[in-house]
N, C-alpha and C positions, 0 to 999 in steps of 0.2 A: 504494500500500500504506500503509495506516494501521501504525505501531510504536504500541501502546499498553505501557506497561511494567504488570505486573500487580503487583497488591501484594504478593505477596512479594519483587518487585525493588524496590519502593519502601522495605521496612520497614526495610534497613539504612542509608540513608540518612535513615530520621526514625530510628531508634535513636541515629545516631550527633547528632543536633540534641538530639536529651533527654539525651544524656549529658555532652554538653558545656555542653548549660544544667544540670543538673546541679550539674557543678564549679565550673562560674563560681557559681553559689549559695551551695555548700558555702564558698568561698575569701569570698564576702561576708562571710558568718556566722559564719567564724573571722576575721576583723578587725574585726570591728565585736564582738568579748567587751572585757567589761571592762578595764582598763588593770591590773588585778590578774593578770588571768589570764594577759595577754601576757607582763608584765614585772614579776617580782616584787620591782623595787628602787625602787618608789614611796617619796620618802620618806618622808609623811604614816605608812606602814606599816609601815616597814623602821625609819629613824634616828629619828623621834622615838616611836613606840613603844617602843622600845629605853631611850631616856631617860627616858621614863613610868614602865617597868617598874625599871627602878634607882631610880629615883626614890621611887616608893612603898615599895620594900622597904627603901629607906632611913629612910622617914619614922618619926615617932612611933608608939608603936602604938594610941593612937588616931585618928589620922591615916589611920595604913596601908589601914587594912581599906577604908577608904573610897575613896582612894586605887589601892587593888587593884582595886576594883570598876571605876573608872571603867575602867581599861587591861583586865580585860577586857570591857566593853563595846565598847571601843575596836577591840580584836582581832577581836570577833563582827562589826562592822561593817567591817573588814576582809574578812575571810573573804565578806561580801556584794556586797562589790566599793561601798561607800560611803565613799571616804577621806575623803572636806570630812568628815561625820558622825563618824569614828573621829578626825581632830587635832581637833576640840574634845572629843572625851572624853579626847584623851591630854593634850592641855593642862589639863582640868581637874584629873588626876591630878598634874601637873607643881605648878599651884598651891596642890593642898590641900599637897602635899609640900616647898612654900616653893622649889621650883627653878625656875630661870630657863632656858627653850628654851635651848639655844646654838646662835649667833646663824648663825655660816660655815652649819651645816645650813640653818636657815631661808633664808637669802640663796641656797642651791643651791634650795631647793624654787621660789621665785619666778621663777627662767629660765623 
């Protein structure tokens, strides 16, 4: 006697292969998002953004505006998940505004 299994005994066993490739997919594709999306205590984003943004509303008010610009540029490139891109716009904000990074943040960003 030949058993042949007919395809509908076959479908729940490839259902159950495409669904588990599937997941294994989905779970790629949520680890592999940006370092923004996972964890929003980057500190490119989070602490010297933070400094940027005091910093220019402290500055001169010809200074400021410029100053402003750069942090939100900064932000915008944030929000794209491009941190290297946003700490040189918050750092440029930091030097129209004549302040200096502080230093313990920077030395945690380098770990």
């Amino acid at each position: 006697m030949s058993y042949q299994l007919s395809s509908f005994r076959r479908f729940p066993a490839a259902f159950a292969i495409v669904a588990a490739s599937a997941l294994a997919f989905t779970g790629l594709i949520a680890s592999a998002n940006p370092a923004y999306a996972q964890s929003g205590s980057d500190y490119r984003c989070a602490g010297l953004a933070e400094q940027a943004h005091v910093a220019a509303t402290g500055a001169d008010n010809g200074k400021q505006v410029s100053a402003k610009r750069f942090v939100s540029t900064g932000k915008k490139l944030c929000e794209a998940g491009n941190e290297r891109a946003a700490a040189k716009q918050f750092r440029a904000a930091l030097k129209i505004a004549g302040v200096a990074e502080v230093e313990a943040d920077s030395q945690m960003a380098s770990r």
